[in-house]
N, C-alpha and C positions, 0 to 999 in steps of 0.2 A: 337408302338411308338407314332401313332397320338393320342392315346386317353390317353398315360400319358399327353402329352402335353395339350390337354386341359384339363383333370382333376387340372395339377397342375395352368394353367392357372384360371379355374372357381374357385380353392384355392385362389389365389394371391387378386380377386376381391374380394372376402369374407372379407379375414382379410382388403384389405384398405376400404372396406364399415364398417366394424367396425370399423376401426382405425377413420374415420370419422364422424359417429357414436359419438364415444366417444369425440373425440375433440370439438362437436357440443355441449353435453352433461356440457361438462367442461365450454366452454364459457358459457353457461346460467346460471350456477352455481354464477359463475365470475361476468355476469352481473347483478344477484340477489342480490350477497354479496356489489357491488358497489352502487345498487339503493337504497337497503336500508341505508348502511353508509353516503350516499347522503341525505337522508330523515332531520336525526340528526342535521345538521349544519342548512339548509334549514330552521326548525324550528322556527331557533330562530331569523335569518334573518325576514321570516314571521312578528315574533310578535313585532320586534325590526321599523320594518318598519311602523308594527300599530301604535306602541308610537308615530312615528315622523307625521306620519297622524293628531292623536289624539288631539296633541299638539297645542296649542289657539298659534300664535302673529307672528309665524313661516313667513320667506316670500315665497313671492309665487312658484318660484324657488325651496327653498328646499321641499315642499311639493309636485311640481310634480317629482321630483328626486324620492321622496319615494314612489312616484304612481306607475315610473317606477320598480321600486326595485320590488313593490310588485307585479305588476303583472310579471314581467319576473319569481320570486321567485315561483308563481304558474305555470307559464311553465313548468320551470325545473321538480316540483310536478308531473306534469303531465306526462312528458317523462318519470320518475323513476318512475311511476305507472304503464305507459304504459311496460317499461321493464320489472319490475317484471311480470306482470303478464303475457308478453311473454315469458317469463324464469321459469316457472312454469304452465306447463303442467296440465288443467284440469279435471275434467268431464264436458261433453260439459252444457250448463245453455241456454236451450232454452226457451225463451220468445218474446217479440213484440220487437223490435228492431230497432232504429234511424241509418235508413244506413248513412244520411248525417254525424251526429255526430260520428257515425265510421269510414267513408271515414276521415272524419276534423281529430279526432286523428289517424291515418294512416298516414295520410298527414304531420304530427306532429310529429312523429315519424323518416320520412325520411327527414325533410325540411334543414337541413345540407349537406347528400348525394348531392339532388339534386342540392344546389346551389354550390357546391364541383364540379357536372358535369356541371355546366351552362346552366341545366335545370330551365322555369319557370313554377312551376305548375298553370294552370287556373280552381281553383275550380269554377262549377257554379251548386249550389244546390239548388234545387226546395223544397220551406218550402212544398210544397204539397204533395211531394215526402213519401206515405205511411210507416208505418212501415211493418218490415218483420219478420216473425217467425224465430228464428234462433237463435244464438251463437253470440254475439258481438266478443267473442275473436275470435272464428274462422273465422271468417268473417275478420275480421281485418289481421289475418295471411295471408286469400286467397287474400284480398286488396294488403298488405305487398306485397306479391312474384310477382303479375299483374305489383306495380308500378314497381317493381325491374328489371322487368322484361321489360319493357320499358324502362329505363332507359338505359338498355344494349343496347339497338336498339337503343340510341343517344350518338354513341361517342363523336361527336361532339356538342353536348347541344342539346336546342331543347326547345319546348313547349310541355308540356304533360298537354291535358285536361282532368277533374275528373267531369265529371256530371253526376247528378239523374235527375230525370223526373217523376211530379205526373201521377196520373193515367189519362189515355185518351191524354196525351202530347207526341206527338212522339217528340223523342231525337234527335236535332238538330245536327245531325252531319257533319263535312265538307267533300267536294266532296273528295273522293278519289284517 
């Protein structure tokens, strides 16, 4: 009898690790189909924002309004790039790699969550901070799950610090 029970039991896990599996599967799809439809409209924001830059006699007001437009308009860019290309799964692309500039969109990526938890992040990036052989994206997935995963260790908010450290700098970190 024990060993139907866990046979049917090590079944049960199966199918909800595929069912989860698949649900995981589905959302990236989801968020692919959303980041590209997102790209479209963005577009035209973009170049509509040029024009109003471009424009000689404009006051000065409406020109940083469109300063605003435009760079929020490249964030957006940015996170629906950053999505897709979390949503599509690739062969890994190893070369020399900007941890800071991956930490920065990582950081990019969750900066909603956290102020959602009453987390503030303290990025402090060392321009010296060498490059590393590796996978941007996967790098960014393992960044991704680390913040995430602190994030869960502050119910209650909190500060989460994100520092690199060039070579020969030991990493300043607080006493324990």
């Amino acid at each position: 009898t024990s060993a139907i029970s866990l046979d049917l039991t090590e079944k049960k896990r199966m199918i909800d690790a595929l069912i989860r599996s698949e649900k995981l599967a589905e959302i990236g799809r989801m968020g692919s189909g959303i980041a590209h439809e997102i790209k479209n409209p963005l577009t035209s924001i973009m170049m509509m924002s040029d024009g109003i830059v471009a424009t000689q006699g404009l006051p000065e007001k409406t020109l940083r309004y469109a300063d605003i437009i435009q760079k929020e308009a490249q964030r957006i860019l940015r996170l629906s790039q950053n999505i897709l290309s979390f949503a599509r799964p690739q062969k890994p692309q190893m070369q020399a790699t900007d941890v800071n500039r991956v930490l920065e969109d990582t950081l990019g990526l969750v900066e909603y969550e956290l102020k959602k938890g009453k987390i503030r992040a303290n990025p402090q990036f060392d321009p010296e901070a060498p490059a590393v052989w590796g996978d941007g994206e996967k790098l960014k997935q393992v960044f991704l799950n680390l913040i995430v995963n602190a994030t869960h260790a502050m119910p209650e908010g909190g500060q989460l610090e994100v520092r690199t450290c060039g070579p020969g700098a030991a990493p300043n970190l607080p006493p324990a």
